[in-house]
Backbone as a chain_set.jsonl record, in Angstrom:
{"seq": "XXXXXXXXXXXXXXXXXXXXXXXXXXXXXXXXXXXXXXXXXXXXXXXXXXXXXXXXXXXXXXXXXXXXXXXXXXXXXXXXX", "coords": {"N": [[0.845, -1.18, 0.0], [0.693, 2.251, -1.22], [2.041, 5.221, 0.442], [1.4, 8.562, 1.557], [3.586, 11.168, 1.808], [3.132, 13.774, 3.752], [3.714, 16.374, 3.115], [5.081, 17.294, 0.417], [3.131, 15.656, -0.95], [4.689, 13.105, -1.833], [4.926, 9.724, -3.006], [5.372, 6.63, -1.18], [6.388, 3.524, -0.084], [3.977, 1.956, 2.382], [5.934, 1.243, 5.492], [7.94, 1.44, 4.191], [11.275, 1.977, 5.046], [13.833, 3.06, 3.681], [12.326, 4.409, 1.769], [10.528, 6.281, 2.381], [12.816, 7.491, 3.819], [13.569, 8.939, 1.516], [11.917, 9.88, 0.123], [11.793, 11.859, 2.346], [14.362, 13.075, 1.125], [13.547, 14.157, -0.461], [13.17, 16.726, -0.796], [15.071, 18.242, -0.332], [16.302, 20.115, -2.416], [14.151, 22.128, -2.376], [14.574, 23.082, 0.673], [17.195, 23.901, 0.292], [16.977, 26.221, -1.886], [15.142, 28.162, -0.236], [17.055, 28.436, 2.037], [19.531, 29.821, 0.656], [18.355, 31.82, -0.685], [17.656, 33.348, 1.699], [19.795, 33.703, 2.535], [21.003, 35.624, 0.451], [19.719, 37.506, 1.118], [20.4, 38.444, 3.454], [23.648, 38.645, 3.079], [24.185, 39.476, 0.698], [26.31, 37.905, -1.371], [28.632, 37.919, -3.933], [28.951, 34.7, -5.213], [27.099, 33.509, -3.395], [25.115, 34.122, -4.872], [25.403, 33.426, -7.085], [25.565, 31.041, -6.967], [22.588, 30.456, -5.91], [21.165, 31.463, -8.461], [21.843, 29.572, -10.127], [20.91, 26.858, -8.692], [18.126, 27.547, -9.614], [17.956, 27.684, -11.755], [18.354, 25.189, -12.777], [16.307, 23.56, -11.41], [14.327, 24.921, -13.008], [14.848, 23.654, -15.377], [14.929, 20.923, -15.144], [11.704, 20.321, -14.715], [10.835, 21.487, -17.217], [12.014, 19.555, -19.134], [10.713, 17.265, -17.781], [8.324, 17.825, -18.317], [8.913, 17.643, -21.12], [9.652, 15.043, -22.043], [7.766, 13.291, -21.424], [7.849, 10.927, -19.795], [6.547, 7.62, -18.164], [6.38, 6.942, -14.829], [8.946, 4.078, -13.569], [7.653, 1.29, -12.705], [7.373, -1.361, -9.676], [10.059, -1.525, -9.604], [12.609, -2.743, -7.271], [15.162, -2.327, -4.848], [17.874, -4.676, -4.647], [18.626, -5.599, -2.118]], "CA": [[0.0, 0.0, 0.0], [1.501, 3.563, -1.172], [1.737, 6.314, 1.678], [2.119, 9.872, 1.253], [4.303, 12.218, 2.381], [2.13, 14.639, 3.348], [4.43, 17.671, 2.826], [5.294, 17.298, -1.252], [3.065, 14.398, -1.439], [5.544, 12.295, -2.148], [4.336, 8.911, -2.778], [6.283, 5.874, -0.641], [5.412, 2.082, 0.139], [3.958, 1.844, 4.313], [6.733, 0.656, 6.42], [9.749, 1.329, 3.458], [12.22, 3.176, 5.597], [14.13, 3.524, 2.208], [11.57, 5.122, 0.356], [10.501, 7.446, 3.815], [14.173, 8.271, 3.756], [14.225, 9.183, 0.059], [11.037, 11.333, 0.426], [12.095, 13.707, 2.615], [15.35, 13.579, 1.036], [13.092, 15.096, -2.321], [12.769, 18.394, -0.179], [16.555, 18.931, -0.483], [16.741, 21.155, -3.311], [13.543, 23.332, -1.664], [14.962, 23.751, 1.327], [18.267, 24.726, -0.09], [16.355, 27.492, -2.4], [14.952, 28.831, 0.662], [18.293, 29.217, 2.601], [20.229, 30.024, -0.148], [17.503, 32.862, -0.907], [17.579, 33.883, 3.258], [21.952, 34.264, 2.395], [21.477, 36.252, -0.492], [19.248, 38.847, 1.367], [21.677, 39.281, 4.297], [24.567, 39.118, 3.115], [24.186, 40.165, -0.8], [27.483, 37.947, -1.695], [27.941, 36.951, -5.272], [29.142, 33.352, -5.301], [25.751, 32.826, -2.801], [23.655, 34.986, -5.655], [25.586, 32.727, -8.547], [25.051, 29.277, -7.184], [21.01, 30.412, -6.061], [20.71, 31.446, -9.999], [22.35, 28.119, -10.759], [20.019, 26.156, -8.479], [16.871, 27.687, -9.724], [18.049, 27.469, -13.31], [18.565, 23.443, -12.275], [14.887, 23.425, -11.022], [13.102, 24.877, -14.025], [15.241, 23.281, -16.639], [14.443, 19.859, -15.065], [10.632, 20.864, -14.826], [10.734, 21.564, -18.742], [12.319, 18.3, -19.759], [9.769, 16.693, -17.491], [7.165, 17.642, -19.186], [8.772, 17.794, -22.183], [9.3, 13.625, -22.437], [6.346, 12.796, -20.524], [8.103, 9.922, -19.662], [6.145, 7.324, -17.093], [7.198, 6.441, -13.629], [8.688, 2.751, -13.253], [6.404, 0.466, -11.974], [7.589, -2.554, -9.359], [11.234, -1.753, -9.522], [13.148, -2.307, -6.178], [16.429, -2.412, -4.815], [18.179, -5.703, -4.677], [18.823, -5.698, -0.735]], "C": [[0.888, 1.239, 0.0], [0.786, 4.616, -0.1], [2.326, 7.466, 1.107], [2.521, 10.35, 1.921], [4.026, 13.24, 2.821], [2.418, 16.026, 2.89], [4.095, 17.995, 1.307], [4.021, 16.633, -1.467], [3.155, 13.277, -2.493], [5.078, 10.827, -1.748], [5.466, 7.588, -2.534], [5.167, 4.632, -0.099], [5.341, 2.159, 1.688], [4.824, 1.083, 4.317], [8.549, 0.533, 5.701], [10.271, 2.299, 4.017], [13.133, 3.996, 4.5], [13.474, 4.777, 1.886], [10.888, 6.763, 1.659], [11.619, 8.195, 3.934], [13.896, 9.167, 2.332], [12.826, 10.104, -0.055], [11.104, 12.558, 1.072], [13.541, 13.757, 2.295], [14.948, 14.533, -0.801], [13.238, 16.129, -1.22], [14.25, 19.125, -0.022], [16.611, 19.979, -1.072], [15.653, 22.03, -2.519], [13.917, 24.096, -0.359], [16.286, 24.514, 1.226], [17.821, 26.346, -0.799], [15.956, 28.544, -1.247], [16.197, 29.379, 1.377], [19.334, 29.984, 1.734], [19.767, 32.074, -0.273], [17.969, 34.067, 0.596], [19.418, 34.902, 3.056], [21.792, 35.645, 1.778], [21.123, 37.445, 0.123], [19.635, 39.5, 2.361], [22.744, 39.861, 3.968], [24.679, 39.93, 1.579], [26.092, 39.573, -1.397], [27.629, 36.973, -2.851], [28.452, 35.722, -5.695], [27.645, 32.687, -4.57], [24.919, 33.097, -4.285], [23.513, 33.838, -6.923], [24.954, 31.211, -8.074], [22.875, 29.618, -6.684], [20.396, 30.652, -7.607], [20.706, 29.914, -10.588], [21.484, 26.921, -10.011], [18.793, 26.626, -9.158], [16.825, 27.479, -11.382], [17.9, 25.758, -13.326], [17.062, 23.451, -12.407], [13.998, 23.674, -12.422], [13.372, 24.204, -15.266], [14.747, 21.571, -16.47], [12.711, 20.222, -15.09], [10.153, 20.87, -16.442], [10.671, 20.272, -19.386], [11.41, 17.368, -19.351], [8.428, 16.72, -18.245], [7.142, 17.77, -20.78], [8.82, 16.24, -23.093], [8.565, 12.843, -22.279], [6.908, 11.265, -20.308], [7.256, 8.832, -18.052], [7.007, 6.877, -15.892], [7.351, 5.174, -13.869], [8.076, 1.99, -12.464], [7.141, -1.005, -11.281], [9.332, -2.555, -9.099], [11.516, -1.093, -8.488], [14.388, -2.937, -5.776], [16.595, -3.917, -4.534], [18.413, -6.431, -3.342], [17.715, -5.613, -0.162]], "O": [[1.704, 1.427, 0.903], [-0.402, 4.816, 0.15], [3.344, 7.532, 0.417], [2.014, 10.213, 3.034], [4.739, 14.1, 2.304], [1.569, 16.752, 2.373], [3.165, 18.712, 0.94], [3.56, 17.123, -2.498], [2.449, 12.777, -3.368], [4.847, 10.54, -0.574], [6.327, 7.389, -3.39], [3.964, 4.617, 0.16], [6.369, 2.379, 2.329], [4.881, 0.2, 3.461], [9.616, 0.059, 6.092], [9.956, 3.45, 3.715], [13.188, 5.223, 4.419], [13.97, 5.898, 1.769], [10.967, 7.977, 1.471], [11.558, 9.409, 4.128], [14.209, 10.351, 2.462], [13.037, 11.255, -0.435], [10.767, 13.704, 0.773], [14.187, 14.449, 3.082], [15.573, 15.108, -1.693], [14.083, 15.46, -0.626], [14.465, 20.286, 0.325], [16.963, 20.966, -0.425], [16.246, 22.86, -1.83], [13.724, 25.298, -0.179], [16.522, 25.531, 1.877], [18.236, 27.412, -0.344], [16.404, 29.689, -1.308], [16.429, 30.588, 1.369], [19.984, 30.846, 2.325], [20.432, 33.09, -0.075], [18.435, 35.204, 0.519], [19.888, 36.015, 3.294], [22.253, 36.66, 2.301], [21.824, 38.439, -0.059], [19.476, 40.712, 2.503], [23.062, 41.023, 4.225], [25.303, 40.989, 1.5], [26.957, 40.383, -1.731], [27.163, 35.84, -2.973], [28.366, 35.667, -6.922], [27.12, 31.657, -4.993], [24.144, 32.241, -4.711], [22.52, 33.424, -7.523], [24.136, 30.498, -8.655], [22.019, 28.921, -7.228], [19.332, 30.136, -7.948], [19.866, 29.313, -11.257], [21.318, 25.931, -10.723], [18.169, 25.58, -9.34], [15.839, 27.181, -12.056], [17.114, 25.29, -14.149], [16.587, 23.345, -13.537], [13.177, 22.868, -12.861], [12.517, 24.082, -16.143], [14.273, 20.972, -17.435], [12.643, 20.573, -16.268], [9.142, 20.26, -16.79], [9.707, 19.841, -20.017], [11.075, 16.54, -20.198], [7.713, 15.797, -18.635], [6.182, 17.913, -21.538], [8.363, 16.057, -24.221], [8.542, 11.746, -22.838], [6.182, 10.392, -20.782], [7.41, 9.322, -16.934], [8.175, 6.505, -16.006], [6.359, 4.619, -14.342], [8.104, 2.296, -11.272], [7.511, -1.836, -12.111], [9.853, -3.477, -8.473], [11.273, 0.084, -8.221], [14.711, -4.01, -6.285], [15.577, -4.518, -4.19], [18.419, -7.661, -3.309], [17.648, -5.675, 1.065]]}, "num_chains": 1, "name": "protein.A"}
């Protein structure tokens, strides 16, 4: 039975610590945007300003390609351990 995440909802199998791990490890890149963002408006320093351009450029360029191969999720495939 799939469980959500309720944050993203991010969809994970009940009781896969794996896949529980690997859900809130999707929220990486958002919470980086956020701190990254928090840097830029203290300190204003431009290696923070370049890599927050360079994450958000990351974000929408994947976003694009996503919907630009419409490719489906795999179905059934799990790790070997």
């Amino acid at each position: 039975m799939q469980k959500s995440f309720s944050l993203t909802h991010v969809r994970y199998d009940e009781g896969d610590l794996l896949g529980l791990g690997l859900a809130i490890a999707s929220l990486v890149p958002i919470a980086a945007i956020v701190s990254l963002s928090t840097i830029v408006a203290v300190r204003r320093d431009v290696r923070t300003i370049s890599l927050l351009g360079g994450l958000c450029v990351n974000e929408v360029l994947n976003e694009v390609l996503k919907r630009v191969f419409k490719e489906p999720r795999p179905v059934g495939i799990y790790p070997l351990f």
